[in-house]
C-alpha angles and dihedrals in degrees: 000000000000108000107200123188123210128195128153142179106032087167090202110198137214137175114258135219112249087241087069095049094092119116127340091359089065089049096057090043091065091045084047095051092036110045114346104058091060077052108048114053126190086207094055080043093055089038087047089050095043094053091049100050082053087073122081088237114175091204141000128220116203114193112206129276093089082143142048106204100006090246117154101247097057082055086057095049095044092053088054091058095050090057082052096062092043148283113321093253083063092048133049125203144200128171124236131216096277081058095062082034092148137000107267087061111070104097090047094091102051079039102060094011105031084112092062095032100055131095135251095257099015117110090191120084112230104009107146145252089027124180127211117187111215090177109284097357125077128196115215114194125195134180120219081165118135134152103246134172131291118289083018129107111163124137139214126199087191128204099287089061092048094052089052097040093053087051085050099050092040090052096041099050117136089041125098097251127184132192132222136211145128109234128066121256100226125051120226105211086234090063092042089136087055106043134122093261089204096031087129095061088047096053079053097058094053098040086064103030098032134209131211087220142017117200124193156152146181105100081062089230141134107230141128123215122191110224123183120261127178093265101020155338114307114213116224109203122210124199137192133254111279099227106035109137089220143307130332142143097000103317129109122241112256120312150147137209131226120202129203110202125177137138140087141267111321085350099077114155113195127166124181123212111197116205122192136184110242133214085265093060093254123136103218135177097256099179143354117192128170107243098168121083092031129216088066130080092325104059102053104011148356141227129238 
């Protein structure tokens, strides 16, 4: 049995300079100061992590948007956190798209996180996809990634990651592999300015390569879509933000999931329990649905 913990999208927030409030930094430092600080909370964050470090998690996945602004100290903070969950050979790590925010800031997360964002194998920080073995199972992270204008969120993996990726997926074959990235492979038309700009070429890629398991954030939901693989559906796995105060406009309060995988060859067994932090403060299992093998409860309901 291989117990794997996901959480996403802390937005960890800092107060910027006045000097790095040009563009799209001073942007998100209105919405912040308007509408997302009554949202993200440091103390659901710190509920929410100490909920999760209660589990007997093998390892944990953590899915971008560490950050709010990319400004240096939210790296540092977030970094801090990280050493909080766990070495970086128990934790894996990708950046989203608040942690490319802006230009300047692309090397920042290779820079304050390259220990938790390197493979196995790999003695670069942040090249990407990475792979990291954990006996049968195999993480897979990608990075969609990329600094874009104001009002605007999307993502691209690009050709070089899906070339990889493919190898990846071809050379691992036989072992649970998941893939990890932040943002969602399907693109709902509502979310059209924070989509996955080349989500149909990824689907692609693992319609014809396959995975056991897709991870990923961004939309801070719970939610499970069902994507076609080579030998059967593949389940992407959404979570919510790790440090929302509670509900609102579609997302979940804060929350985290827990997956059991265990199994062989043709034979993989994998169930996911959500938690999630309630009006009362209290972190409870919310949901736990089969998602592995698919075609029961996981691929047209769920229990509670």
């Amino acid at each position: 049995m291989f117990v794997l913990a996901h959480v996403s999208d802390l937005h960890l927030c800092g107060t910027p300079r006045l000097a790095e409030l040009a563009g799209k930094r001073g942007l998100g430092f209105l919405n912040w100061q308007r509408r997302r600080k009554r949202i993200h909370r440091p103390a659901v964050l710190d509920a929410i992590t100490r909920h999760l470090k209660t589990v007997a998690a093998d390892h944990v996945a953590v899915t971008g948007d560490l950050v709010n602004l990319s400004l240096p100290s939210e790296f540092s903070r977030a970094r801090a956190w990280l050493e909080t969950l766990g070495p970086p050979s128990s934790v894996t790590v990708i950046p989203g798209n608040h942690d490319i925010y802006v230009s300047e800031a692309r090397p920042w997360p290779a820079q304050f996180w390259g220990d938790y964002m390197r493979g196995d194998a790999d003695a670069a920080r942040g090249a990407f996809p990475f792979l990291r073995r954990r006996g049968a199972v195999v993480l897979i992270a990608l990075n969609s990634a990329l600094p874009t204008g104001p009002f605007m969120a999307t993502g691209r993996l690009g050709e070089g990651q899906f070339a990889r990726l493919a190898q990846v997926l071809d050379d691992t074959r036989g072992q649970f592999r998941i893939v990890l990235i932040h943002h969602p492979p399907t693109n709902p038309l509502r979310r059209h300015m924070r989509r996955l700009t080349d989500a149909a070429e990824f689907r692609r890629v693992l319609a014809a390569k396959g995975a056991e398991l897709l991870l990923h954030g961004h939309d801070h939901c719970r939610r499970v879509v069902w994507l076609e693989g080579p030998h059967g559906p593949i389940p992407a796995v959404g979570v919510p933000s790790a440090s929302a105060v509670a509900a609102h406009g579609g997302e979940n309060a804060a929350g985290y999931n827990i997956f059991r995988i265990d199994g062989e060859v043709g034979a993989w067994r994998c169930e996911m329990i959500s938690r999630e932090r309630g009006f009362d403060g209290i972190v409870r299992e919310v949901e736990r649905r089969t998602l592995l093998p698919a075609g029961g409860l996981g691929a047209g309901g769920a229990r509670k």
